[in-house]
TISE-810394 format. One record per residue: x, y, z of N, C-alpha, C in turn; residue in one letter; residue number from 1. Coordinates in nm, 2 decimals. Layout:
N
<n_x->X, n_y->Y, n_z->Z, ca_x->X, ca_y->Y, ca_z->Z, c_x->X, c_y->Y, c_z->Z, res->A, n->NUM>
...
//
This chain:
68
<n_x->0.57, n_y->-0.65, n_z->-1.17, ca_x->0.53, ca_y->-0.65, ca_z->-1.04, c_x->0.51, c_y->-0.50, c_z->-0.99, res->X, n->1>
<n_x->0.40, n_y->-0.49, n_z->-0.95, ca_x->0.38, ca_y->-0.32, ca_z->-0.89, c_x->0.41, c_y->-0.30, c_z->-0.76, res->X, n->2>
<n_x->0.47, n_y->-0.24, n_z->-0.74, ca_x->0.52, ca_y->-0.18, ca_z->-0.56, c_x->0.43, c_y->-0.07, c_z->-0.52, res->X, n->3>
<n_x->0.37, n_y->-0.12, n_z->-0.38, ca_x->0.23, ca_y->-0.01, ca_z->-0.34, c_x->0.35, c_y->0.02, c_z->-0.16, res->X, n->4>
<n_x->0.35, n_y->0.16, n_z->-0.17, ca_x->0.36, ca_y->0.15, ca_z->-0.05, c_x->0.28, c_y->0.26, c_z->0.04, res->X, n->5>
<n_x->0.31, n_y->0.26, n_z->0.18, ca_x->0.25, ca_y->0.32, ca_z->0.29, c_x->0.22, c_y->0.49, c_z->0.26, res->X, n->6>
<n_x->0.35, n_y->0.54, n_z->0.19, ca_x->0.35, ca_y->0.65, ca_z->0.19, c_x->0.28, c_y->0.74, c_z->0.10, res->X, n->7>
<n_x->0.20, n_y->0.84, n_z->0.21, ca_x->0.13, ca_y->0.97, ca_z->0.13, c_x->-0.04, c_y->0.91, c_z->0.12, res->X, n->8>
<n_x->-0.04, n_y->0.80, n_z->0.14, ca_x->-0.19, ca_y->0.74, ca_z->0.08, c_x->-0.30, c_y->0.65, c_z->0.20, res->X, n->9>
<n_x->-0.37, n_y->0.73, n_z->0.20, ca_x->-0.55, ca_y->0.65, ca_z->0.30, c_x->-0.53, c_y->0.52, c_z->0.28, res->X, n->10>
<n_x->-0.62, n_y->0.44, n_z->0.34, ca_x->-0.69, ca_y->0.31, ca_z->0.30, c_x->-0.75, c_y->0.31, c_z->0.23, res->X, n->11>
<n_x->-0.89, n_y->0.41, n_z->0.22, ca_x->-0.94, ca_y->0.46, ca_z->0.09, c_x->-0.80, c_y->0.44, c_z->-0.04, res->X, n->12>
<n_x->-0.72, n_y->0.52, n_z->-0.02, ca_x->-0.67, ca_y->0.54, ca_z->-0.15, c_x->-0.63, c_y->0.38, c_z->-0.19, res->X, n->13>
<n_x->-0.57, n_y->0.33, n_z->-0.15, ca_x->-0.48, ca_y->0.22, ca_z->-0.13, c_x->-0.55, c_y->0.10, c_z->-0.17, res->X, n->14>
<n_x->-0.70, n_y->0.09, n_z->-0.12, ca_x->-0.79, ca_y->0.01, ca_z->-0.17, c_x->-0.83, c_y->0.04, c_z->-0.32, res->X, n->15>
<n_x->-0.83, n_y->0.17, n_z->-0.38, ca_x->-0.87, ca_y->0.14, ca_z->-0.53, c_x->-0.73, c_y->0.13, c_z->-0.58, res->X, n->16>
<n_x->-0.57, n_y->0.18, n_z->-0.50, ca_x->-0.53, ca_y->0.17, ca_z->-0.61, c_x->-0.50, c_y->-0.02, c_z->-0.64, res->X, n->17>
<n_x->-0.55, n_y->-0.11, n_z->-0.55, ca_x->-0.52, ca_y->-0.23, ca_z->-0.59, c_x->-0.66, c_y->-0.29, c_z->-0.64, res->X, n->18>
<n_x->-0.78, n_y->-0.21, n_z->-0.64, ca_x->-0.85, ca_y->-0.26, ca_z->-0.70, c_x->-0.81, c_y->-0.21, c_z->-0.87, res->X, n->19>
<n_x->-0.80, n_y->-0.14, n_z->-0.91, ca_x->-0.73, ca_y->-0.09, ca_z->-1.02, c_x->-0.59, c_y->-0.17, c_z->-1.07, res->X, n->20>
<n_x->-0.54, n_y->-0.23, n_z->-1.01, ca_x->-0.42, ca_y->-0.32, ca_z->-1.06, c_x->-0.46, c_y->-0.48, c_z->-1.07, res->X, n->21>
<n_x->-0.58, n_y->-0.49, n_z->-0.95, ca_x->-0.62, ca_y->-0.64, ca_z->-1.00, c_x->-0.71, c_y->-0.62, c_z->-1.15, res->X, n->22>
<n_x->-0.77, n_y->-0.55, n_z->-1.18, ca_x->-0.86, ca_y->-0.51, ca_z->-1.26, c_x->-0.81, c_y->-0.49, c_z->-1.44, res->X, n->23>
<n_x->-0.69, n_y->-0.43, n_z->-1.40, ca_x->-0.55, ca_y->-0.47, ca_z->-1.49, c_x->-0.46, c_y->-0.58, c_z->-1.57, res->X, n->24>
<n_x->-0.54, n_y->-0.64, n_z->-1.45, ca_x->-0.46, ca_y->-0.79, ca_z->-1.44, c_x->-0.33, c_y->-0.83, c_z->-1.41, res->X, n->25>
<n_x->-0.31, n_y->-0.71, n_z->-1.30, ca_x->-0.17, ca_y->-0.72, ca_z->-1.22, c_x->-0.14, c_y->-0.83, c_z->-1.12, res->X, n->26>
<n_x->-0.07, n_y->-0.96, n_z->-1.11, ca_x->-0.09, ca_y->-1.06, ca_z->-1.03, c_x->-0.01, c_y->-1.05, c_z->-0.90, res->X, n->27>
<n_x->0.11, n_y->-0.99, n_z->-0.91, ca_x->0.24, ca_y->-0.94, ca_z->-0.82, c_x->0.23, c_y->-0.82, c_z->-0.76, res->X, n->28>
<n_x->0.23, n_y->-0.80, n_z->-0.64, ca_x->0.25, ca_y->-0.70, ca_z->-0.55, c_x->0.36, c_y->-0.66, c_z->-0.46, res->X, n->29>
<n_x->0.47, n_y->-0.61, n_z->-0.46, ca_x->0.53, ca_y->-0.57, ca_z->-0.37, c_x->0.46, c_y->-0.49, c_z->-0.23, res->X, n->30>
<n_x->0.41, n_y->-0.51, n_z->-0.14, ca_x->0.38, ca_y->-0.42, ca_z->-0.06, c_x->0.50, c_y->-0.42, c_z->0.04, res->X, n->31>
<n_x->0.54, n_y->-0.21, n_z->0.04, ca_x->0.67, ca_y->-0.18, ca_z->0.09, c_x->0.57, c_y->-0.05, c_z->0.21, res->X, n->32>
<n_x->0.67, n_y->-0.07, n_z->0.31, ca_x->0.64, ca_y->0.09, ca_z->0.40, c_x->0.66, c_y->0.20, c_z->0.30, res->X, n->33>
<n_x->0.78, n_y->0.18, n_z->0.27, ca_x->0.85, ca_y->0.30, ca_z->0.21, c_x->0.95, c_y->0.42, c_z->0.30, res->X, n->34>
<n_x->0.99, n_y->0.48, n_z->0.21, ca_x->1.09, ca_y->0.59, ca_z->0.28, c_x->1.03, c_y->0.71, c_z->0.27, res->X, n->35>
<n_x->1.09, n_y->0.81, n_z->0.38, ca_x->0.98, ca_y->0.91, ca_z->0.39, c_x->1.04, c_y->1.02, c_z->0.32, res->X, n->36>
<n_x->0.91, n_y->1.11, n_z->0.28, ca_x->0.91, ca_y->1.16, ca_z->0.20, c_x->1.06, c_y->1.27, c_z->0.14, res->X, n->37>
<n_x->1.09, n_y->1.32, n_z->0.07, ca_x->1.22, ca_y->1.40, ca_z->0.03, c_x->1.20, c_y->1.52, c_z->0.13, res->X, n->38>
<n_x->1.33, n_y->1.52, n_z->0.22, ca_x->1.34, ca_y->1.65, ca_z->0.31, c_x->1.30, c_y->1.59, c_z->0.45, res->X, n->39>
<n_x->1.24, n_y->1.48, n_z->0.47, ca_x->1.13, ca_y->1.44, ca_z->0.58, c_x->1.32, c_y->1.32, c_z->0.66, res->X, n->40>
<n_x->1.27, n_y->1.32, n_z->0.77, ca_x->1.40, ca_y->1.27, ca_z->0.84, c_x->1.30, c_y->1.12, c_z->0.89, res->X, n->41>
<n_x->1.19, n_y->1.13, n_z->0.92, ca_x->1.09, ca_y->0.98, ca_z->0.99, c_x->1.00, c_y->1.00, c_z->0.88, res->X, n->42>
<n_x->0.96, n_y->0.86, n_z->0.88, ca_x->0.88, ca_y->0.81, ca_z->0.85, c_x->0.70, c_y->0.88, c_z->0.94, res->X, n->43>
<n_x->0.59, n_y->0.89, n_z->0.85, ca_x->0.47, ca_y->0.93, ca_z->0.92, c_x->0.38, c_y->0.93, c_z->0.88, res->X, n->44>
<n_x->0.31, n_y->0.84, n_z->0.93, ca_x->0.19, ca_y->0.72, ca_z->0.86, c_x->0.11, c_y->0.84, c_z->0.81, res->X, n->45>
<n_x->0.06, n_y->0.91, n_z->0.74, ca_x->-0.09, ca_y->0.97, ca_z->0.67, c_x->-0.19, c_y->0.94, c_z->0.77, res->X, n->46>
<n_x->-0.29, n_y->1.06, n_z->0.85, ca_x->-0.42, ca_y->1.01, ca_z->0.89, c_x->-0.50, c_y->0.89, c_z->0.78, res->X, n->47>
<n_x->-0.54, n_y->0.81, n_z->0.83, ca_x->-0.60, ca_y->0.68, ca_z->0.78, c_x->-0.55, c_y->0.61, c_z->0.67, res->X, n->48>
<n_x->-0.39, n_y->0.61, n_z->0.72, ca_x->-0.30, ca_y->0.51, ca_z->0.61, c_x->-0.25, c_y->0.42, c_z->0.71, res->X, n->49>
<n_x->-0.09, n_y->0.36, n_z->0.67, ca_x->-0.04, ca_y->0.27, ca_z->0.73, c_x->0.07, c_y->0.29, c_z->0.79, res->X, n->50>
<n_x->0.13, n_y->0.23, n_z->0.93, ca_x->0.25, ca_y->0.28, ca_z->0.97, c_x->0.36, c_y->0.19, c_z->0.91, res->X, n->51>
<n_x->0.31, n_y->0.07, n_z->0.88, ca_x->0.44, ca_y->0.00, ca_z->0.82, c_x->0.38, c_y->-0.11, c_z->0.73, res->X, n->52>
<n_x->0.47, n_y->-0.17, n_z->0.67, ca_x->0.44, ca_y->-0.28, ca_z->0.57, c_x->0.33, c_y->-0.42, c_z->0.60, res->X, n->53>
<n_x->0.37, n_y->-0.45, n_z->0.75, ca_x->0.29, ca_y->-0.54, ca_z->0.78, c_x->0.12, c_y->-0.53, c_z->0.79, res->X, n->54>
<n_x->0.11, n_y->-0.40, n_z->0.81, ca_x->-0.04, ca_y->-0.32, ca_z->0.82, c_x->-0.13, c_y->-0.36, c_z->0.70, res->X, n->55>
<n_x->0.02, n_y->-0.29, n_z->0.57, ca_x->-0.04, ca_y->-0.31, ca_z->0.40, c_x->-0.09, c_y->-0.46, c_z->0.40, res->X, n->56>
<n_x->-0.01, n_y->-0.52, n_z->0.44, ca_x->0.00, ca_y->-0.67, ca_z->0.36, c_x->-0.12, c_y->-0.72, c_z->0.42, res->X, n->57>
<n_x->-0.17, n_y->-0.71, n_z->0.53, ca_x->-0.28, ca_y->-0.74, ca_z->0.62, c_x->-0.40, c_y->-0.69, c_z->0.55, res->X, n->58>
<n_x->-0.37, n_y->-0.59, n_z->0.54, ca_x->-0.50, ca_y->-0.53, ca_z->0.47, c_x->-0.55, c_y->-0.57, c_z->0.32, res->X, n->59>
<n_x->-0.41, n_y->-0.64, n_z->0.26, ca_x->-0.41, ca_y->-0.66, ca_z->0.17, c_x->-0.52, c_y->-0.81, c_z->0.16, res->X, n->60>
<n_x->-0.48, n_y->-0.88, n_z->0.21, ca_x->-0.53, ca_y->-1.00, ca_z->0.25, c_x->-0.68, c_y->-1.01, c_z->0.29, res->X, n->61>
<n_x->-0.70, n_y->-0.89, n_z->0.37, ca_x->-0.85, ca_y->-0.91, ca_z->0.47, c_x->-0.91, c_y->-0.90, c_z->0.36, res->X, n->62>
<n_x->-0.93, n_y->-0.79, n_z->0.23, ca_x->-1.00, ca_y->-0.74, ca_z->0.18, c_x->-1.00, c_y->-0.84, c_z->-0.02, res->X, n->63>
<n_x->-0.96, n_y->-0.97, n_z->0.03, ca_x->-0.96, ca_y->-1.05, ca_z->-0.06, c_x->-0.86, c_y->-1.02, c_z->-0.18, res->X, n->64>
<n_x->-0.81, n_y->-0.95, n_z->-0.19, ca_x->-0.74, ca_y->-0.94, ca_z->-0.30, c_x->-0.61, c_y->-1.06, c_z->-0.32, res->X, n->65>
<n_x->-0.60, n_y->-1.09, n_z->-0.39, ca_x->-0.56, ca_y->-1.22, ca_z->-0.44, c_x->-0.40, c_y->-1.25, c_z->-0.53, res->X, n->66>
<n_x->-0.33, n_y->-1.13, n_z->-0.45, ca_x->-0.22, ca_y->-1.06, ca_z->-0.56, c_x->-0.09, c_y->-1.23, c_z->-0.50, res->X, n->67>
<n_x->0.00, n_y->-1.24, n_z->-0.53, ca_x->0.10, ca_y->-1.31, ca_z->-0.46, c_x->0.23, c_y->-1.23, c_z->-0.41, res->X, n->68>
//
């Protein structure tokens, strides 16, 4: 199962990296917020990423991917 989370990464990014895991033949997704980065005390979404997990999983969905 691959764990994709919020942190550090675009929508851009985020969209190939699960186009690259379906493509793999990765069937399992964890989508996590995540914790923020080492040294960082909050959490803080990336211009054109995600603020939390529910965002991922949404997005995950809209954009057809088909992970469980």
């Amino acid at each position: 199962m691959a764990h994709v989370t919020c942190v550090g990464s675009t929508r851009d990014e985020i969209h190939e990296i699960l186009r690259r895991l379906r493509g793999d033949g990765i069937q399992n997704v964890l989508a996590l917020r995540g914790d923020p980065p080492s040294g960082e005390k909050e959490f803080r979404a990336p211009e054109g990423g995600f603020r939390n997990a529910n965002e991922l999983v949404a997005f995950v969905r809209d954009r057809g991917f088909d992970f469980s």
